[in-house]
N, C-alpha and C positions, 0 to 999 in steps of 0.2 A: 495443720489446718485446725483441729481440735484446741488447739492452745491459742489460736487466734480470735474462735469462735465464743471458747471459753471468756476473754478476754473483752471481746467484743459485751458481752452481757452481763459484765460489771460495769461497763463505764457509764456515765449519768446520762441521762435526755440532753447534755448540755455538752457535754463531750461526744456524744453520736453525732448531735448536730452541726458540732464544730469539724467532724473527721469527714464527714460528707460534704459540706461545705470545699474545703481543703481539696477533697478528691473532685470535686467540680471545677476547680481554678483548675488543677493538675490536670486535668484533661484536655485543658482549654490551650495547653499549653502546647509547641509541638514537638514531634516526637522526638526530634537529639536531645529540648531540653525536659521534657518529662524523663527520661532516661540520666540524664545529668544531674535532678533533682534527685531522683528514683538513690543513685549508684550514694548518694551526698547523705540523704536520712538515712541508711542502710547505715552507714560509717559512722554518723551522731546519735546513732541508738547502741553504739557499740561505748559512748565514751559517759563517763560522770556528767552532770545536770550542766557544771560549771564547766567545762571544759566545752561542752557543743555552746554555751553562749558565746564562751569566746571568739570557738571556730565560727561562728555565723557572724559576730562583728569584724572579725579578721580581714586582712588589707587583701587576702589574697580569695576570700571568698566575696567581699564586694568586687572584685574584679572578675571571679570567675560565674555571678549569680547578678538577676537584675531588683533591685527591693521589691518588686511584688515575688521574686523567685527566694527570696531569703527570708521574708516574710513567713511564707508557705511555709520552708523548712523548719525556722524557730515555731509555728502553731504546730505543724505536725511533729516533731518530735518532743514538745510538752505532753504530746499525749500518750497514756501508757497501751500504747498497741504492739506489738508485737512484729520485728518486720517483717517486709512482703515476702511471702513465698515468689521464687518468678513465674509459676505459675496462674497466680490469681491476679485478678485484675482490680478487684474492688472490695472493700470494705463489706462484711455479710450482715446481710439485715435482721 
């Protein structure tokens, strides 16, 4: 949590407001696919910059994601946050 928060207080006015943003649609979304989204960025925060573009244009992630759902994932894992603990819910302000 401390490396999250840490984390969270370097990033710009312009990235807070992009991860909030982000966590807005995500909510919006329901719960198999925010959990679907959730299990997806977890895995492209695991890989090089190049390689999660890939996977998000990939033939099997347009079939398994809808473009506003792949959308969401290529902003959110351009951004350097940290992934989610399961127990938090939201971005700390």
């Amino acid at each position: 949590m401390l490396n999250r928060m840490e984390i969270w207080e370097h990033l710009t006015p312009e990235q807070k407001e992009q991860a909030r943003g982000l966590y807005q649609r995500w909510q919006q979304l329901p719960p198999d696919r925010r959990q679907a989204v959730r299990n997806s960025l977890q895995q492209l925060r695991a890989m090089p910059p190049e390689a999660r573009q890939r996977a998000i244009e990939s033939d099997d992630y347009k079939k398994r994601f809808t473009p506003e759902e792949r959308n969401m994932l290529d902003g959110a894992s351009k951004l350097p946050l940290a992934p989610p603990e399961p127990s938090e819910q939201a971005p700390e302000e």
